[in-house]
Each structure stands twice: as structure tokens, then as C-alpha cells.
C-alpha positions as CSV (number, residue, x, y, z in Angstrom):
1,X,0.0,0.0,0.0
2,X,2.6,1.8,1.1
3,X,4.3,1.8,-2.7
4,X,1.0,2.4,-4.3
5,X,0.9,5.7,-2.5
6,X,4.0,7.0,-3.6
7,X,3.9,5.9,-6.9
8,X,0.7,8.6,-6.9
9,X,2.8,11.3,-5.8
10,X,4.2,13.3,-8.9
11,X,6.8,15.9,-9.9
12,X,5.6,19.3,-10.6
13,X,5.1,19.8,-14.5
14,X,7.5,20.9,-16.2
15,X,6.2,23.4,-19.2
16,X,4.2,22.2,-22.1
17,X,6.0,21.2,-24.8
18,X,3.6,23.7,-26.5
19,X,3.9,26.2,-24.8
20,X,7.5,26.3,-25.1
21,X,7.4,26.6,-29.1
22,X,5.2,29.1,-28.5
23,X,7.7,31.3,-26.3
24,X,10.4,30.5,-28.7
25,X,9.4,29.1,-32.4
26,X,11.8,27.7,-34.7
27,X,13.3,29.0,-37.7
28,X,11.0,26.7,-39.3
29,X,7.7,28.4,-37.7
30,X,8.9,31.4,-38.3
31,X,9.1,31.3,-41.6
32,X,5.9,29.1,-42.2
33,X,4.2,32.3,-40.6
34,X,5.9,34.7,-42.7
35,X,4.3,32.7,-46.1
36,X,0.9,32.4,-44.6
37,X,0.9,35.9,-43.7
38,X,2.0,37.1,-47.0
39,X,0.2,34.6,-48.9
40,X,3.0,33.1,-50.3
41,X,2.8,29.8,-49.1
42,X,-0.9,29.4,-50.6
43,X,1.1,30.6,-54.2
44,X,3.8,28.1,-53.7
45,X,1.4,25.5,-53.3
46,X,-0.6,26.1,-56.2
47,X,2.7,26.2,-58.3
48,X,4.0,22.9,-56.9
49,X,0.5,21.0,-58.0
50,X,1.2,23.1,-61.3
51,X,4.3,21.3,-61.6
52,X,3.5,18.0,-60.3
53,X,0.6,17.5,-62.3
54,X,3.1,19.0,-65.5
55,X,6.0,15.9,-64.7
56,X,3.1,13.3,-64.3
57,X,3.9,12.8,-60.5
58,X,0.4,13.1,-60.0
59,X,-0.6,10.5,-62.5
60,X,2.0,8.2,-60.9
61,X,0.5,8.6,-57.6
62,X,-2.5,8.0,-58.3
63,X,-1.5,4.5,-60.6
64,X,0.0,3.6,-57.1
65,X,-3.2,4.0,-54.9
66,X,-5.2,1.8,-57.4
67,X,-2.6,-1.0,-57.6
68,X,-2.3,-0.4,-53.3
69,X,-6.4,-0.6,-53.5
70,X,-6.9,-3.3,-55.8
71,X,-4.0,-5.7,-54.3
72,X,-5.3,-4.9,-50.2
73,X,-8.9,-5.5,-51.7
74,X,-10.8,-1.8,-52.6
75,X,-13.3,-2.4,-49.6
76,X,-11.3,-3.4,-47.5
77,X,-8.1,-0.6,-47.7
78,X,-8.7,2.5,-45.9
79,X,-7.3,6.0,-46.0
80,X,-4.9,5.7,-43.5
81,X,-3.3,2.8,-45.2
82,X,-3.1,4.2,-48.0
83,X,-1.5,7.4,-46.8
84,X,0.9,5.5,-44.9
85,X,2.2,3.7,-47.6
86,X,2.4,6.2,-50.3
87,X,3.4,9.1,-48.7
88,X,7.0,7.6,-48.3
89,X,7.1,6.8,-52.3
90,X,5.6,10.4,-53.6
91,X,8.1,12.0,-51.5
92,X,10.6,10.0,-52.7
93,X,9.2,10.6,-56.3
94,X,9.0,14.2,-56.4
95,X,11.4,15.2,-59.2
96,X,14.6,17.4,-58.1
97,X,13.8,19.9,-60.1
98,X,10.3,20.7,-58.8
99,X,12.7,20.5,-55.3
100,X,14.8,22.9,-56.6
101,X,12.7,25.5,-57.8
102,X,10.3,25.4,-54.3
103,X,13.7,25.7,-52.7
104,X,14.9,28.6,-54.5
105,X,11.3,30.8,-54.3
106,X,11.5,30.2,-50.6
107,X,15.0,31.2,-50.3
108,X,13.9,34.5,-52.9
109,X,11.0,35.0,-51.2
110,X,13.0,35.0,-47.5
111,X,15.6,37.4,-49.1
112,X,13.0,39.9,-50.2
113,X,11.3,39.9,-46.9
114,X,14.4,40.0,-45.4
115,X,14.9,44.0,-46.8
């Protein structure tokens, strides 16, 4: 009983992991809220679909989730599946040139906003 009781007994929190990021964000967050604010990041994103749809990535991925469906059985396969195993292969897929050119506006973009 004894044990039981101060097994119960815990430390003090420490802060929220949350709340930390919060107080200090990352480089990443930072810049994600810099695009979102300026409306970059919804520009980029409709460029990247531009250009994965122009290099047939999107074609390919979607060849994939058939064969995935059809080979698990199409009522039987559900979403989650499916994004668990093709997200590894589409990000794997994405040409380096479509890499490139995301990289590059970001860094433009960052460098512009920058002065």
C-alpha cells in the first residue's frame, strides 16, 4: 500500500512542450508564418500542384493507390493505409527539379522579406 501511494505522488510539471514553441518558435515556424501571412505559401502550393501534375507525379501517384487498392482489396483498404504507404514513395518521387525550384522561391522570397 505503502508503494501504491507513492507511486501517486508526482513531480511538478514541467512546461508544455507547447507552450515552449510558443515562447520560442523555430526558424521553421517562423518562416511558415511569414508565407501564410503574406500569402506566399498558398502561391507556392498552387505552383507545386502546377508542376506535379506537368511531370506526371500526379498521375503516378494515383497509378499507385489503385494497384495499393486493388491488391489490399478496394473495400477493405482505408485512407490511412493508403497514406501511410504512399506518402514515403511520392516524396521519394518528387522530381529534383520541382525540389529545386520550391527551394529557390522560398529562399527568394526570405531574401525579399528579409529587406
Amino acid at each position: 500500500m505503502l508503494g501504491r501511494r507513492n507511486a501517486s505522488i508526482q513531480p511538478r510539471p514541467t512546461p508544455d512542450a507547447e507552450m515552449e514553441r510558443a515562447i520560442h518558435p523555430s526558424l521553421q515556424q517562423i518562416v511558415d508564418l511569414k508565407l501564410v501571412e503574406s500569402g506566399e505559401k498558398e502561391r507556392l502550393k498552387e505552383l507545386l500542384i502546377e508542376r506535379l501534375v506537368e511531370c506526371g507525379w500526379k498521375d503516378e501517384m494515383k497509378t499507385l493507390c489503385r494497384e495499393f487498392a486493388r491488391k489490399k482489396g478496394r473495400d477493405t483498404v482505408t485512407v490511412h493505409e493508403l497514406v501511410k504507404v504512399i506518402t514515403p514513395k511520392g516524396r521519394a518521387s518528387v522530381p529534383d527539379s520541382v525540389k529545386a525550384e520550391m527551394l529557390q522561391r522560398i529562399r527568394s522570397f526570405l531574401a525579399s522579406a528579409a529587406t
